[in-house]
N, C-alpha and C positions, 0 to 999 in steps of 0.2 A: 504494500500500500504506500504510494509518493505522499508525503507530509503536505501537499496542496489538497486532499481532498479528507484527510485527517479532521475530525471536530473538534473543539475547542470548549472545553465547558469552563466555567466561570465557578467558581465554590466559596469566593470572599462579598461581601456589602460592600465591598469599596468603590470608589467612585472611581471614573474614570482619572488622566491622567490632568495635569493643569493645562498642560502643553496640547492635548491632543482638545480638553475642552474649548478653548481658546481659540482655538482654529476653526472650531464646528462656529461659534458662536459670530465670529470676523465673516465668514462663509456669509451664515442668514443675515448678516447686515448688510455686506457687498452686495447680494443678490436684492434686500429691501431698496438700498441708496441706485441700483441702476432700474427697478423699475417703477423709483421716486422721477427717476429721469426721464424717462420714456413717458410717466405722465407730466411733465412738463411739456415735454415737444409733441403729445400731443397738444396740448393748452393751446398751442403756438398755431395749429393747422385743425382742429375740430373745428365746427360749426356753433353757435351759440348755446343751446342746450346741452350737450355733452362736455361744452368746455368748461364747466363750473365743476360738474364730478371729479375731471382730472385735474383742474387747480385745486379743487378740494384733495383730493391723493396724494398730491404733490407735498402740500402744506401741514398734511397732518400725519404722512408718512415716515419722518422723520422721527416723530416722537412714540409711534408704533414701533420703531426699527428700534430705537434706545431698548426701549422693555423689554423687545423680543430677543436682544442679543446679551441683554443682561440678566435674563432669566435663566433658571438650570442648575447652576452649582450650588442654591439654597432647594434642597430636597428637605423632605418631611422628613423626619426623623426615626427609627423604632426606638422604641423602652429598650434601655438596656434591660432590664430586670422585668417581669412580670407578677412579681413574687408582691403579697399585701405586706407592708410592717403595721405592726400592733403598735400602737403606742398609748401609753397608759397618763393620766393626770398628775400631775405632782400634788402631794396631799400635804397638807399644813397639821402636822402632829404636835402640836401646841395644849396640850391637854392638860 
């Protein structure tokens, strides 16, 4: 069996690497920031009615692309522990 069609299982929580997140994350931006652009040049060459949607994309695209590129590396968390603790009152023996 060649090690290219070998599987790969995963057996840790860990998150991926910083370096590889990084790059996924720069990706979804570049691709948000060039079809921030594309609706601008439309903007430039639609007709009246359609050209308000793509200014509108344009304008608010930007700040869609921030959140979407900086979401990800804050995941939910599990419990470490499952386990209940008991905890009892502290009692004033003052008698």
């Amino acid at each position: 069996m060649d090690s290219s069609s070998e599987e790969i299982f995963s057996i840790t929580n860990a998150q991926k690497g910083l370096a590889e997140d990084q790059s996924g994350r720069q990706r979804r931006y570049l691709l948000s920031m060039i079809i921030r652009t594309v609706c601008f040049l439309l903007t430039l060459v639609l007709p009246n009615p359609y050209r308000w949607f793509t200014l509108a994309g344009a304008v608010f695209l930007p700040y869609i692309a921030v959140v979407i590129a900086n979401a990800g590396r804050e995941g939910i968390r599990k419990p470490q522990s499952l386990r209940i603790v008991k905890r009892r009152a502290i009692s004033n023996n003052e008698d």
